[in-house]
N, C-alpha and C positions, 0 to 999 in steps of 0.2 A: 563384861561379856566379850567373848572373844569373839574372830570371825565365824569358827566353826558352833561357838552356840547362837550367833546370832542367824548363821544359816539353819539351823535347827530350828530356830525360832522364827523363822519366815516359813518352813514347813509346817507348825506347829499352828499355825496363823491360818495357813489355805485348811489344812484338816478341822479346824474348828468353823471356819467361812461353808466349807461341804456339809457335814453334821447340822448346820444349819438351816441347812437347803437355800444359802446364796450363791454356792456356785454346784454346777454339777459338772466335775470333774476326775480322774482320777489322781491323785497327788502325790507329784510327782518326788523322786528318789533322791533328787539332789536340787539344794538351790544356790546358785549363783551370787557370792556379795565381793564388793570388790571396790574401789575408793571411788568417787565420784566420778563422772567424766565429766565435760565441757556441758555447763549451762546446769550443772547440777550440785548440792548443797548435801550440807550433815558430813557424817563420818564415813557412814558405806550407803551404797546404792545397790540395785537389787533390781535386774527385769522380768521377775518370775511374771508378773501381769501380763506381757508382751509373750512369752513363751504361755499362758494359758489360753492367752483369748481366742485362738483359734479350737481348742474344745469346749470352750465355756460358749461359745457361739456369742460373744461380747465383746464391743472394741476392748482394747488393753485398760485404757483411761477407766470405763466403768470396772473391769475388771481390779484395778488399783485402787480406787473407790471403798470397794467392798473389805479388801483384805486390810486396808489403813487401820481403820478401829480396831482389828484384831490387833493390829502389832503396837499401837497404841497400851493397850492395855497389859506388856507384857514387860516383868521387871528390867528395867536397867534402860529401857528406851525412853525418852527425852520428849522427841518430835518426830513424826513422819510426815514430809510434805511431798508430792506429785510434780513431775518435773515432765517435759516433752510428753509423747504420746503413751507415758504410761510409766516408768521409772519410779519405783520409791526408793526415796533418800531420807535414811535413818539418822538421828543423830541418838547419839548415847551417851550415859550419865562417865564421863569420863573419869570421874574420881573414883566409882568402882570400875569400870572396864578397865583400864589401866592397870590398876594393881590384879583383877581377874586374869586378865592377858598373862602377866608376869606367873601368876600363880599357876596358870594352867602349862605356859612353856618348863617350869622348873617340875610340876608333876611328870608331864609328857616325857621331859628329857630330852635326846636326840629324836627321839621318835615325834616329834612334836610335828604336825603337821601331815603325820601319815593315818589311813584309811581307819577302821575300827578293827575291820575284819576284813575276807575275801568276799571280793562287789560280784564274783562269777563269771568274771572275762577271761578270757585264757586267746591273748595277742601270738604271736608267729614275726618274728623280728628275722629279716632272712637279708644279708650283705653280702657283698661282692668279697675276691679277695684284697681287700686294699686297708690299713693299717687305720686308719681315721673310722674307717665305714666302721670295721669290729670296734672300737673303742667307746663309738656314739651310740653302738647297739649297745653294748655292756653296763653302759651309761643310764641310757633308757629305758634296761631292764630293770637296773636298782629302781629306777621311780615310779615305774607302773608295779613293780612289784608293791613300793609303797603306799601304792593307792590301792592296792588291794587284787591285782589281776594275777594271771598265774600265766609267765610268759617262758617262751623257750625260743631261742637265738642260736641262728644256723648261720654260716658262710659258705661262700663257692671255693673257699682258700683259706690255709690258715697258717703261721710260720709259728714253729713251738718258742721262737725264742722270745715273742708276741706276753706268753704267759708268763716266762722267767721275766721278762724286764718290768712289763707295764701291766702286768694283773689283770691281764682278759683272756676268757674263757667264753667256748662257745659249746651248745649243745652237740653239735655235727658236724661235719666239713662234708661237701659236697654240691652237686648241681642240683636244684630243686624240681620235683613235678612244675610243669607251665602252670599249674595254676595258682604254685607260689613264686610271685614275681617278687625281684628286689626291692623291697620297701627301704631299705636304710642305705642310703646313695650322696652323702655330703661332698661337698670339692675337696678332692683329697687333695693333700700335703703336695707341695712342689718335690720335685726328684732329686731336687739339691737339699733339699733338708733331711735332717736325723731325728724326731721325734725322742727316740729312744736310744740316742747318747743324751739327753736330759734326766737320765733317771727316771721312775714310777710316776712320782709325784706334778715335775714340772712337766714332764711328757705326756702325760695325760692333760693337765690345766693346759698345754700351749695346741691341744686337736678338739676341747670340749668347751673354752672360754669364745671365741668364734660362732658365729652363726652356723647354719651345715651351708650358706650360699656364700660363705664367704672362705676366701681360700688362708688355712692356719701359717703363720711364721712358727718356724721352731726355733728360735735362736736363743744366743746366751741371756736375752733380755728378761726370760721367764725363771733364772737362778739368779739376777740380781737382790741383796738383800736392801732395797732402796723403795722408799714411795713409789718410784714410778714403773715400778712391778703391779699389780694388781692381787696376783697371789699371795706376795709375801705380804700386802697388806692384810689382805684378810686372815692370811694363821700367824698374824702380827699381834690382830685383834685379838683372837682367838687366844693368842698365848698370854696377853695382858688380862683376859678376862678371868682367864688361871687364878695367872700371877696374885687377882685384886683377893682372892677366896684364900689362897696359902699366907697375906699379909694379911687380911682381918683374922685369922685365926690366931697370926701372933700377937696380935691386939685382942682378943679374948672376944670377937663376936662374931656371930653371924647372921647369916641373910635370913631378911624378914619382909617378904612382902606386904604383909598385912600388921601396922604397929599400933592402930587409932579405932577410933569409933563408928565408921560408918559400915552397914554390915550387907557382905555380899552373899550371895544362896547361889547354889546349884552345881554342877559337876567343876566348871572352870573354878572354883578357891581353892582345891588343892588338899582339901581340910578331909579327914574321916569323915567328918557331922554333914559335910557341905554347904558347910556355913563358916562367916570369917567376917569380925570387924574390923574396918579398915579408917586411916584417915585419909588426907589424900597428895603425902610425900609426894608422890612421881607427878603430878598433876601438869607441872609446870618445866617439868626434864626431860630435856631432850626428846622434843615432840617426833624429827624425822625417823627416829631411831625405833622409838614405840610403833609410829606406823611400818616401820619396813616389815618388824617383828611381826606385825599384826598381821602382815601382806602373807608373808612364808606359808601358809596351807595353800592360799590358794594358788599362788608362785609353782609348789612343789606339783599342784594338779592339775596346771595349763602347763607348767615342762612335760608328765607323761603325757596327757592327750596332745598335744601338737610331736612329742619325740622328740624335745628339745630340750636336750640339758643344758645346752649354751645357755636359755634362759634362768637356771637355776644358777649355774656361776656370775652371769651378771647381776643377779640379786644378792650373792653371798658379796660382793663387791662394795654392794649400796648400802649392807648392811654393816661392815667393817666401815665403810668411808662416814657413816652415822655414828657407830661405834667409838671411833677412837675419838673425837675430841669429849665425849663423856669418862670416858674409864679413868683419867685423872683425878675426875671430882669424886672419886666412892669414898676411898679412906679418909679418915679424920685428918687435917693438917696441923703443924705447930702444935702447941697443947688442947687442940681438941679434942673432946672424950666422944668414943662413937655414940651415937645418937639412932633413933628413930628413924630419922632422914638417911644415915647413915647405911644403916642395914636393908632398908628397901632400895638402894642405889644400889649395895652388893648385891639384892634378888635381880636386879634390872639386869646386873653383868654377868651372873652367873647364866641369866636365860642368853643374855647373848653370845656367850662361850658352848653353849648348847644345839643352837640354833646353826653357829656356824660349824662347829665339829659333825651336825647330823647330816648338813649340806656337803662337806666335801665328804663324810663317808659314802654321800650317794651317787658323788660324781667316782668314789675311789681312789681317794687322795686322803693321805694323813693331816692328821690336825696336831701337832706337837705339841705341849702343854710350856714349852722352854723353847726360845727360840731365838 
């Protein structure tokens, strides 16, 4: 189960709790799951109780009470136990979630982690003219676009050569009515720096890697090809996750998330039937990596609501810094013949070549397959 069917699956949980007649609510569009916090247990955590119990007219706690058994009883969950004034903390059968996880990023693709459809929102992104501002909007358009909203992005200023160098494009140039105030306002760039003698790629990561309150370096530091780049780490990652897919092909196999007997249902296998037996290869590989992967939807949906794609490239970071000391173990070594373990190590890497190519598509940065 991944996070977005496990969020499914906490909605799935209040509309059966309603139908019931243990809560009277209406249920709600979207729920919340996201890794534990302090004082909390299992795989993800979950405050939907805390966001009901003001309409259910019940503390959170009994509200959490009620909805437990429901999610109890729904394939792939483990345990749910009640934590602080209302918090459930799910744990899950990790021998399928895992390979589910894998199977539903290599279905998804790059889109892995975007909306279904359009949610109805249609945002108004409006910047000064300053070179950062337009980039963070262009930035934040890609992700609320991928969360499903229908945004249009205006400036007070705009330099054409903005588009020939670094790929941002704005709806309009212009002064806005007063009662479209500046929304997208970061600390722009010092007056000494060139963004955009960086080229596209690193001139965009050295205005979008940065918080918006913290002021960007543009320097040579961002086209070094060394660890202690952040970017070249990650379309480092990116190019070795290739690389692992173009050498098991010359070894005659391919990725297989599911190679064993235990058998997973529902939209996340990947499968026509939506159904997959699986064993449980990944069980025990490379845990941080599986959770970052796991994290990426909800990562991509707190970067548009808050406007913050800095938060999406520090995750493509975390993700690559997980990444690479796995990608060595996929291929078979010495005279090993690819195996089972094998081919679900190549789905592991293929999702993660995925994952991070749909990340810097969204900031507008290439992901090289060669590098």
């Amino acid at each position: 189960m991944t996070p977005v069917e496990l969020s499914r699956t906490v909605l799935h949980a209040v509309r059966r709790a309603v139908d019931a007649g243990e809560l009277s609510v209406a249920v709600p569009t979207r729920a919340v799951v996201a890794p534990p916090g302090p004082g909390g247990c299992g795989d993800y955590a979950t405050s939907i109780a805390l966001q009901l119990a003001r309409p259910a007219g019940q503390p959170p706690l009994k509200v959490a009470e009620v909805l437990r058994p429901h999610l109890l009883g729904a394939d792939g969950i483990t345990d749910v136990v009640l934590t602080g004034p209302g918090f459930l903390n799910i744990s899950l059968d990790r021998a399928v979630s895992r390979v589910g996880l894998v199977g539903e990023i290599l279905r998804r693709g790059e889109r892995y982690g975007y909306a279904d459809g359009p949610d109805g929102r249609v945002v108004q992104l409006h910047c000064p003219h300053d070179l950062r501002a337009v980039v963070v909007a262009d930035a934040t358009a890609r992700l609320l676009r991928s969360q499903g909203a229908l945004v249009r992005v205006t400036a007070e200023g705009f330099e054409d050569a903005w588009t020939s160098v670094l790929g941002v494009a704005v709806d309009a140039v212009g002064r806005a009515p007063a009662e479209l105030p500046v929304n997208v306002r970061p600390v722009p760039a010092p007056a000494s720096a060139d963004p955009m003698s960086l080229g596209r790629d690193a001139g965009r990561w050295a205005l979008l890697h940065p918080a918006a309150h913290d002021r960007p370096r543009a320097g040579d530091q961002h086209l070094v090809q060394r660890e202690s780049n952040p970017l070249f780490r990650v379309r480092y990652a990116h190019a070795r996750a290739r690389a692992a897919t173009r050498n098991a092909a010359d070894l005659n196999f391919t990725a297989d998330p599911y190679p064993g007997p235990v058998t997973v249902t529902g939209s996340d296998t990947g499968t026509p039937t939506g159904t997959a037996t699986v064993t449980a290869p990944l069980a025990d590989v490379a845990p941080e990596l599986l959770a970052a992967l796991a994290d990426h939807p909800r990562v991509l949906a707190a970067a548009a609501d808050h406007r913050a794609p800095d938060r999406l490239a520090r995750h493509l970071v975390t993700v690559a810094d997980a990444a690479l000391p796995f990608l060595p173990t996929v291929l078979p070594r010495g005279g090993e013949k690819p195996s089972a373990a094998h081919r679900a190590r190549l789905a592991l890497a293929e999702a993660v070549g995925a994952v991070l190519a749909g990340g810097l598509d969204l900031l507008g940065i290439d992901a090289p397959d060669h590098l």
